[in-house]
C-alpha positions as a Markdown table, in Angstrom:
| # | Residue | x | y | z |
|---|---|---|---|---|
| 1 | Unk | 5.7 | 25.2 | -11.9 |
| 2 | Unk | 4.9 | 21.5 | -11.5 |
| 3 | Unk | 2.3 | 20.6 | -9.1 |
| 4 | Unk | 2.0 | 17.0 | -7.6 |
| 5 | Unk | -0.8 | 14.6 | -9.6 |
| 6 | Unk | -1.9 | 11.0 | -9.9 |
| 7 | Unk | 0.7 | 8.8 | -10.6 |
| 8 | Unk | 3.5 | 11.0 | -9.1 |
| 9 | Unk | 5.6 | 9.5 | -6.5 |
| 10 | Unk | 6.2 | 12.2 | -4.3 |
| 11 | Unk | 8.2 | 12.8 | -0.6 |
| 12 | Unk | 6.5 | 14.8 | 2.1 |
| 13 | Unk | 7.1 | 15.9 | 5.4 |
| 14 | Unk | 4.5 | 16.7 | 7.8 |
| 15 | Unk | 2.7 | 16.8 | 11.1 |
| 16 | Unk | -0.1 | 15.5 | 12.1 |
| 17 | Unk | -2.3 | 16.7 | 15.2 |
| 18 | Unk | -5.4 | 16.1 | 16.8 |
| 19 | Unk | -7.9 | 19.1 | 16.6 |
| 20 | Unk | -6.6 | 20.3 | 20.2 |
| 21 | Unk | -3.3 | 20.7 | 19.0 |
| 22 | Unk | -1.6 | 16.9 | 20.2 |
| 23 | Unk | 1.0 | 15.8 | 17.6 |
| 24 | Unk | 0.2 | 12.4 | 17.0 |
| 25 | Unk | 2.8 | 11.8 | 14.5 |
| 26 | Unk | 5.8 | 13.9 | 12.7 |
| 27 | Unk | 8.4 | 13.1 | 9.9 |
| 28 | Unk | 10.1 | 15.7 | 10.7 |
| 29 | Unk | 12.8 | 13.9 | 13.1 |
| 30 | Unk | 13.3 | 11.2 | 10.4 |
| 31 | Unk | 13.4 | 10.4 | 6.8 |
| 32 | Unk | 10.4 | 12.5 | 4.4 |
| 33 | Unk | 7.5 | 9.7 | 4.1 |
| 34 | Unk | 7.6 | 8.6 | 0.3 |
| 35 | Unk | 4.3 | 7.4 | -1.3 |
| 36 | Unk | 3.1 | 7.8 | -4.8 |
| 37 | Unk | -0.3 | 9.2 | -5.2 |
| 38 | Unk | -3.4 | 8.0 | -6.4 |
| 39 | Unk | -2.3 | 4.3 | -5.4 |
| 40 | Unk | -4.2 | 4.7 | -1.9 |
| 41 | Unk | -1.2 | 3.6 | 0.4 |
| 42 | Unk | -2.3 | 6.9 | 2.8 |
| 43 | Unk | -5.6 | 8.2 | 4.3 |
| 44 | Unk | -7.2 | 9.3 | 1.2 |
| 45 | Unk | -7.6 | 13.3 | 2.8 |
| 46 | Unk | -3.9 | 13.2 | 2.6 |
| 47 | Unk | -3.3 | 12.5 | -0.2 |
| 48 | Unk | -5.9 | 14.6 | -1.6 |
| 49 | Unk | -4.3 | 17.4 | 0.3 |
| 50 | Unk | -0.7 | 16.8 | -1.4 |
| 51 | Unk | -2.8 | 16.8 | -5.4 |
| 52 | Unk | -1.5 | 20.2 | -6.5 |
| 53 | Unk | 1.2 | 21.0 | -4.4 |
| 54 | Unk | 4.5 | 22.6 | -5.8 |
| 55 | Unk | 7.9 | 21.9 | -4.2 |
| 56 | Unk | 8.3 | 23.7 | -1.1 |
| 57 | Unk | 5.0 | 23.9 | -1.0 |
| 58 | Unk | 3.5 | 23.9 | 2.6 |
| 59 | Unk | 0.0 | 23.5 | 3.6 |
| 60 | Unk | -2.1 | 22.8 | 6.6 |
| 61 | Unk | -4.8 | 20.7 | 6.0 |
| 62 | Unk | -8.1 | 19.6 | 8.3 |
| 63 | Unk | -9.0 | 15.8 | 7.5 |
| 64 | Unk | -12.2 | 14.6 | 8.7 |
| 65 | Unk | -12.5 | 11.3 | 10.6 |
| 66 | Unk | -14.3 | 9.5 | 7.5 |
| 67 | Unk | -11.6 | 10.8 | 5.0 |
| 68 | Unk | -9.2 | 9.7 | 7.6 |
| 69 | Unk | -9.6 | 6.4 | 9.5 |
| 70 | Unk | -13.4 | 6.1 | 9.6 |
| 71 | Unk | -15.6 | 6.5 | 12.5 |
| 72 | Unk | -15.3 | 4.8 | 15.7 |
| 73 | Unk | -17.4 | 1.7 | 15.0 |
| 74 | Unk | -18.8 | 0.1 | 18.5 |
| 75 | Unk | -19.0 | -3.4 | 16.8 |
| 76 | Unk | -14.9 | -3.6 | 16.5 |
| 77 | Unk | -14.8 | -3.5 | 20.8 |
| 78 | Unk | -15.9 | -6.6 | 22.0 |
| 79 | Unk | -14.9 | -8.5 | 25.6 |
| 80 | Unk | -13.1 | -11.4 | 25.9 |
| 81 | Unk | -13.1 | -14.0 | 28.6 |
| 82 | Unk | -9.9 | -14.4 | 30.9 |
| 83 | Unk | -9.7 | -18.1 | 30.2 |
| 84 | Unk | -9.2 | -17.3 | 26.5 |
| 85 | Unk | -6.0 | -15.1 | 26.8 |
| 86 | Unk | -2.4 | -16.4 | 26.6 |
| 87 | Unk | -1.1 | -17.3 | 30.1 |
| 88 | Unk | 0.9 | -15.3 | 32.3 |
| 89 | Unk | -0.5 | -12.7 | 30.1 |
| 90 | Unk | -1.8 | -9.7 | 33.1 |
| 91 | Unk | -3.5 | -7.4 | 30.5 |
| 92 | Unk | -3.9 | -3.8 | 31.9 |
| 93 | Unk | -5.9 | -0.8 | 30.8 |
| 94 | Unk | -4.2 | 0.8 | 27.4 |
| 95 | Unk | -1.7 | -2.0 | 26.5 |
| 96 | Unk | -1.8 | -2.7 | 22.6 |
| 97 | Unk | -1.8 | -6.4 | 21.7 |
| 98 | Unk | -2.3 | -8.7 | 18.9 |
| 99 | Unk | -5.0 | -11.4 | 18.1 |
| 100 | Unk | -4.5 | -13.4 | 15.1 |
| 101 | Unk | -7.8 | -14.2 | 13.0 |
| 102 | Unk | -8.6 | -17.4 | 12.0 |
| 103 | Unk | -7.0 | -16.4 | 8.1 |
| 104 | Unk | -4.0 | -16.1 | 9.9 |
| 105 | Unk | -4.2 | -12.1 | 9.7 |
| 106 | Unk | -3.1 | -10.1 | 12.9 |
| 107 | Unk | -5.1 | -7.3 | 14.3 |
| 108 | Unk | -3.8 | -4.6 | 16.5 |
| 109 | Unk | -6.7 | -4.0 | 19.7 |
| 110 | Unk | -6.4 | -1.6 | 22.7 |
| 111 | Unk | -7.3 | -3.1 | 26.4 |
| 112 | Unk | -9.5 | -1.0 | 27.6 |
| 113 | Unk | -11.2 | -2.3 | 30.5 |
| 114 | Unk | -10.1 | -5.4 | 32.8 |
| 115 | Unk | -11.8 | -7.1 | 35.5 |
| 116 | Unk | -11.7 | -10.2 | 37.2 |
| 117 | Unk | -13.7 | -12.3 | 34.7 |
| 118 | Unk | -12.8 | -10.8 | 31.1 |
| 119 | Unk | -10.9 | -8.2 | 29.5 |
| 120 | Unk | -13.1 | -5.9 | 26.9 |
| 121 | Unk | -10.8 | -4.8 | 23.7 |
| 122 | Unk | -11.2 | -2.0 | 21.1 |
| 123 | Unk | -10.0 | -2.5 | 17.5 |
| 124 | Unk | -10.9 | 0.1 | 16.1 |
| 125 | Unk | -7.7 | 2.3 | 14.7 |
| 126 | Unk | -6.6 | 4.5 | 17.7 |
| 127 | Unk | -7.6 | 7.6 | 15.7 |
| 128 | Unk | -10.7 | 6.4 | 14.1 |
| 129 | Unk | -13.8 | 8.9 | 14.7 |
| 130 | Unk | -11.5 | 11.8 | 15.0 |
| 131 | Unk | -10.6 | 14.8 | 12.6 |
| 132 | Unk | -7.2 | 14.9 | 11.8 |
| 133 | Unk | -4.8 | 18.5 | 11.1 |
| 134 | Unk | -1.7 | 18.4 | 9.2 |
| 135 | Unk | 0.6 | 20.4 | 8.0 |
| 136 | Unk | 2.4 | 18.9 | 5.0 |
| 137 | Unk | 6.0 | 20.1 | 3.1 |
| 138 | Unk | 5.8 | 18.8 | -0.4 |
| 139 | Unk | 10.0 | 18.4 | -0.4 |
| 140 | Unk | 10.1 | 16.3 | -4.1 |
| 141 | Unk | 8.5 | 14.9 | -7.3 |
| 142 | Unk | 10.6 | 11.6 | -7.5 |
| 143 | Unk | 9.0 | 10.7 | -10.6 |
């Protein structure tokens, strides 16, 4: 039986949780999620938990944060002064927004504190520092 390897392009479904059982994301409701492996497009504790599957194949796999998205890093939340934001923009306490780096490049922060004077923002990846479960269908080898 043919088992998924480096180089395969490969179509999964899956669902991931949180280690007290919150889904955070599923395929399941949508298209399988196509990726080839070994070209590090995914967490790399997926894809190592797809290596060696058959099709049909389903696993649950526990990912640990730093084989996931890394730990929580405390320099990536930082506070920013009212002045500075867009106007008209009234920032509240888990809103996602966008700054653009002076490159150009957009990152993705979290508000997570407001007060009169400054807003303080987290950019860490919303599930950096946490261990990841998921269970994962290997559904086809595409090539």
């Amino acid at each position: 039986m043919v088992q998924a390897k480096i180089g395969d392009t490969v179509k999964v479904h899956y669902t991931g949780k949180l280690i007290d059982g919150t889904t955070f994301d599923s395929s399941l409701q949508r298209e399988p999620l196509e990726f080839t492996l070994g070209q590090g497009e995914l967490i790399p504790g997926f894809e190592q938990a797809v290596l060696g599957m058959h099709v049909g194949e389903t696993k649950t796999e526990t990912v640990s944060a730093d084989q996931a998205y890394g730990a929580h890093r405390p320099e990536m939340v930082f506070e920013v002064a009212r002045q500075q934001l867009p106007p008209g923009l009234e920032p509240y306490v888990g809103q996602r927004l966008q700054m653009t780096q002076p490159d150009g490049a957009a990152i993705p922060v979290l508000v997570t504190e407001v007060n009169e004077a400054s807003i303080t923002l987290d950019a860490n990846h919303p599930l950096a520092g946490k261990d990841l479960v998921f269970e994962i269908t290997l559904v086809e080898i595409v090539s």
